[in-house]
N, C-alpha and C positions, 0 to 999 in steps of 0.2 A: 412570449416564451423566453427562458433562462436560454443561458448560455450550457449549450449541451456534452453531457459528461457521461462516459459507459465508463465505473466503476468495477474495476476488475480487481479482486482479494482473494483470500484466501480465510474465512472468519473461523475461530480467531478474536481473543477480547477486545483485543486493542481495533480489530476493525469494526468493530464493534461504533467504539467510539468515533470512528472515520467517516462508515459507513450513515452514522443517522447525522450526524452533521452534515454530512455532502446532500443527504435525502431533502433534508431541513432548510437547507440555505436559499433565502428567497431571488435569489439570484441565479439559482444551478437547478436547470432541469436534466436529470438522470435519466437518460432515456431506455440505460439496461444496466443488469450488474450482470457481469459472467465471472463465474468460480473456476478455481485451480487450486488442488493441493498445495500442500505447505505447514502451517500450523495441523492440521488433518486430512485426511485422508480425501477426493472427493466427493462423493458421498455425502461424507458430513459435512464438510465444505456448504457443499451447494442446499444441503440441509439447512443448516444456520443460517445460510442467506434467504431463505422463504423466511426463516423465525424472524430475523430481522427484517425484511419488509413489513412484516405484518405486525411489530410490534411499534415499525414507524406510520404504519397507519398508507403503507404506501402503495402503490399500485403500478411501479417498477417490475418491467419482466427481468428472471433469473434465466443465465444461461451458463450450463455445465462442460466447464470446460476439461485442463490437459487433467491426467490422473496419475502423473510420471515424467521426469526430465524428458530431456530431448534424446539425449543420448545415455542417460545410467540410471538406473534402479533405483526407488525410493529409498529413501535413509530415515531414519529414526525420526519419528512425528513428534514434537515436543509437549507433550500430555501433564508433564510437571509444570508447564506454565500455565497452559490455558484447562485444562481437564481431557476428561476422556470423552466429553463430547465440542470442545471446546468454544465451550461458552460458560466454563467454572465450575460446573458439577452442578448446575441450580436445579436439574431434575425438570427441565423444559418441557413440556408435549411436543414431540416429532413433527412437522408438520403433516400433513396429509393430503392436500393438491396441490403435488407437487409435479410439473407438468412439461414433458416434454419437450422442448424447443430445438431449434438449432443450437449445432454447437455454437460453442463460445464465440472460437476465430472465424468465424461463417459472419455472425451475427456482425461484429466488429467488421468485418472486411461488408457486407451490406450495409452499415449503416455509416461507411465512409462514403460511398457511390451513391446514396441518400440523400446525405450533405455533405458537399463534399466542402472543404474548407473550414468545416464547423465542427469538428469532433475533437473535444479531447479525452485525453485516455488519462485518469488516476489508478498507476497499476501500486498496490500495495502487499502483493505476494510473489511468488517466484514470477519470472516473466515467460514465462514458458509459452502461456498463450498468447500474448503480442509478437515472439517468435516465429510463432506457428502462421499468425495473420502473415508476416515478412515472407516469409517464406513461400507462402501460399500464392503472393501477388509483391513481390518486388517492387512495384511503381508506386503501390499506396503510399508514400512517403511522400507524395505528392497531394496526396489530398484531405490528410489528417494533419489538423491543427497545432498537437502538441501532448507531446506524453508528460508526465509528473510522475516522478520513479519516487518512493520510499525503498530504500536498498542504500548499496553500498559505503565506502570511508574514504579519507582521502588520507588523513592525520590522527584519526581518533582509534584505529587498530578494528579488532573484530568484536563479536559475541557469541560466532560459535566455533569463530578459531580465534589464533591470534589473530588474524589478519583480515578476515573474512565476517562480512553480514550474514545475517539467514537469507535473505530474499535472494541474496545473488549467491550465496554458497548454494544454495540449492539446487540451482540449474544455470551455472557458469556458460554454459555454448547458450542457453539462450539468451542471456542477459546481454553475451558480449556481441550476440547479433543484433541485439537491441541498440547497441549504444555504437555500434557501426551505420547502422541506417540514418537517413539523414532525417528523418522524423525531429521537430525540435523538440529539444528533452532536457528536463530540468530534474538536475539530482537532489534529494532531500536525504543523506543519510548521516549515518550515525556523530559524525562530525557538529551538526544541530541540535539532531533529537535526541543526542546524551546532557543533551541544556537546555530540555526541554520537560520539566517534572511535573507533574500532577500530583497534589499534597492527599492526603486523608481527608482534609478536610476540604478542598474541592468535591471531592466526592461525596462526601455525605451533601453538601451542599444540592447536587442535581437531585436530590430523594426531596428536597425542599419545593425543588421547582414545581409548577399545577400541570404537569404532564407525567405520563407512565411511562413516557421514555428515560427522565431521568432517573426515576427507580431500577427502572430494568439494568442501565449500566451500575450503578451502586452495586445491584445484588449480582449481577456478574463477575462485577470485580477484584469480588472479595478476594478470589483463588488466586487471582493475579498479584493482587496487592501483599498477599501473603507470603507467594515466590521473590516477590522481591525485599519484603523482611527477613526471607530466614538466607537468603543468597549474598544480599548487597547492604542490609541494617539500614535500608532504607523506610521511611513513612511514605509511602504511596509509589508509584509510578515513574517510569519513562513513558512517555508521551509518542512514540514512534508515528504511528500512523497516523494518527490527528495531526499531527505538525504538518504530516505532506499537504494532508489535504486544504491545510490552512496556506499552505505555503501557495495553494493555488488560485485563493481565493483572495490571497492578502501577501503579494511576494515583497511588498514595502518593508515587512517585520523581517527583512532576512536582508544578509549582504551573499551576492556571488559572486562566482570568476567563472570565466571559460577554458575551457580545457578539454582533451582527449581523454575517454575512458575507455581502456583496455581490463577484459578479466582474465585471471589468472584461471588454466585450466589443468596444472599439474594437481599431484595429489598433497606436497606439502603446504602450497600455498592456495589450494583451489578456492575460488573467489574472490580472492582478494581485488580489490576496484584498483587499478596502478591510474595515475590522472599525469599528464601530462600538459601544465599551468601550459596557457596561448602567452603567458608575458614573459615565461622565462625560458634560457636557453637551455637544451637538453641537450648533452654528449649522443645520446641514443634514440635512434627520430626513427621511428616504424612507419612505411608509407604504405597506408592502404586505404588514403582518400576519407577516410571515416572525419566527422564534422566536429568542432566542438559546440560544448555543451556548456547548457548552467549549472555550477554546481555551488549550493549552499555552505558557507563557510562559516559565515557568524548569524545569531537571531538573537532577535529580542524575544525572552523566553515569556515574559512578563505577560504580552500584549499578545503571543498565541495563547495562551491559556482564558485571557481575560476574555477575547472572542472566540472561544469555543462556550466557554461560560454563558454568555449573551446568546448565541445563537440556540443553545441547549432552552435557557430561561425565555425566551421567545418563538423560536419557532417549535420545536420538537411537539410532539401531540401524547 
C-alpha cells in the first residue's frame, strides 16, 4: 500500500488537475476525499467530487464536508472562473450515487485513530474542515503525519485582495487555527504557484494521452483558460493546486523556510498570511506557542509541470 492521503478540496478546475494526479500517483493511496465549499457551493462541491472519481476510474469514498466559514457567512462563489457548476460549463451528468457518509471532519479525525502516524492531509480549499477536525479533538496533532496547505503569500500579495489568497481569505479563524496547531504543515502558496504555468499547449497535449482522463481535464479547462486570457493575456494557466500536490510528492523541486503563520482577521486585510522568517529578527514577536512551518519560496516551475505531464501520460485511466 501507498503512502496514505485524505484529499480535502473544494472542485473547482484546477482541483480538478490535483485531484486525478494525487488518485494516479503509483505511490499515494487516497483513502478519502472530503468536500468544503469555496470555488462552489457544497453541494456542488461534493457533486464534482463523485464526477471526478468516477472519471479517474476510482473507488475513493467522498465525504461532505463544512457548507460555510467558521464564523461568517459565505461570500461570493467565483463562477467567472470555474462556471456555474464548476467544472467549465461542459454540461456533465450530475452524478447519481451519491451516498451518504460521515462528515468530512468525523471521517478525518477516524482515520487518524486508524492510523495513527500515517495520515496526511492535502487540503486545497478553505480550511474550514481541518478546523473543525482541531477543534473537535485538540490532541490529534499528535497523530497526523502532516498537512500540505495550497493557500496563502508570504511576498507575492493576494488574488482576491491585495493581500489575501482565496483558500485562506475564505475562512481566515479557520486557517489561522490551522496554522496554530502543531500538526506539520507545509505552505504552497501563491509565492510558487504564480511560477507555476501550464501552457495551451500542455493542455492539448493530455487530449493526446490514451486515457479519458486527459481529455476530461482539456475539455474542462477551456473555461478556465479563457478567464485567464481575457483577465491576465495570458495563454494557459496558473497551476495552483497541482503544484501542492506535487509539492507533496516531490518537495526537492521547491526551496523553503521556516516560519510562523499568523492570519489577518480584520476586514481590510482579512486573510492575509503575515510569516514571521525563524532566521530573522522581528521588532514584534506574538507568543502563543504556535510552531513553525515550511513554507515554499522558490520552485523549479519546469520539473512540476514536466511531472504532472508524466504522471497524467502514465498513470491516469
Amino acid at each position: 500500500m501507498g503512502i496514505k492521503v485524505i484529499f480535502d478540496t473544494d472542485p473547482g478546475i484546477d482541483d480538478a488537475f490535483a485531484l486525478f494526479y494525487t488518485l494516479s500517483h503509483p505511490e499515494i493511496e487516497v483513502i478519502g476525499i472530503t468536500t468544503v465549499f469555496g470555488n462552489v457551493p457544497i453541494d456542488i462541491s461534493t457533486e464534482n467530487a463523485y464526477i471526478l472519481k468516477e472519471k479517474s476510474e476510482s473507488n475513493t469514498p467522498v465525504f461532505k464536508g463544512a457548507s460555510k466559514p467558521l464564523l461568517r457567512p459565505n461570500g461570493n462563489f467565483p463562477y467567472f472562473i470555474h462556471g456555474d457548476d464548476g467544472l467549465g460549463n461542459i454540461n456533465h451528468a450530475r452524478p447519481k450515487n451519491i451516498k451518504e457518509n460521515i462528515e468530512a471532519s468525523d471521517f478525518i479525525i477516524d482515520s487518524a485513530y486508524r492510523y495513527p502516524g500515517e495520515i496526511n492531509i492535502i487540503a486545497i480549499g478553505p480550511l474550514t474542515n481541518i478546523a473543525n477536525v482541531i477543534n473537535k479533538d485538540p490532541k490529534i496533532w499528535k497523530i497526523i503525519k502532516s498537512i500540505t496547505i495550497m493557500g496563502g503569500s508570504w511576498f507575492a500579495g493576494g488574488n482576491i485582495s491585495p493581500v489575501a489568497e482565496a483558500n485562506i481569505y475564505n475562512d481566515p479563524e479557520a486557517a489561522d487555527i490551522v496554522f496554530k496547531s502543531k500538526i506539520p504543515i507545509t505552505m504552497i502558496g501563491l509565492d510558487v504557484t504564480h511560477k507555476v504555468f501550464l501552457t495551451n499547449s500542455n493542455i492539448k497535449s493530455l487530449a493526446s494521452f490514451k486515457n479519458n482522463s486527459g481529455k476530461f481535464l482539456k475539455d474542462i479547462s477551456s473555461f478556465y483558460v479563457k478567464f485567464y486570457k481575457v483577465t491576465k493575456n495570458m495563454n494557459g494557466c496558473y497551476f495552483h493546486d497541482a503544484t501542492a500536490a506535487i509539492a507533496f510528492t516531490n518537495p526537492e523541486f521547491f526551496d523553503f523556510k521556516k516560519g510562523k503563520v499568523f492570519v489577518s482577521q480584520d476586514s481590510l486585510t482579512r486573510g492575509q498570511t503575515v510569516v514571521f522568517e525563524s532566521k530573522k529578527f522581528h521588532e514584534t514577536i506574538i507568543e502563543d506557542n504556535r510552531q513553525n512551518i515550511n513554507i515554499a519560496n522558490k520552485v523549479q516551475s519546469k520539473k512540476v509541470i514536466k511531472k504532472f505531464l508524466e504522471i497524467a501520460e502514465n498513470y491516469m485511466k
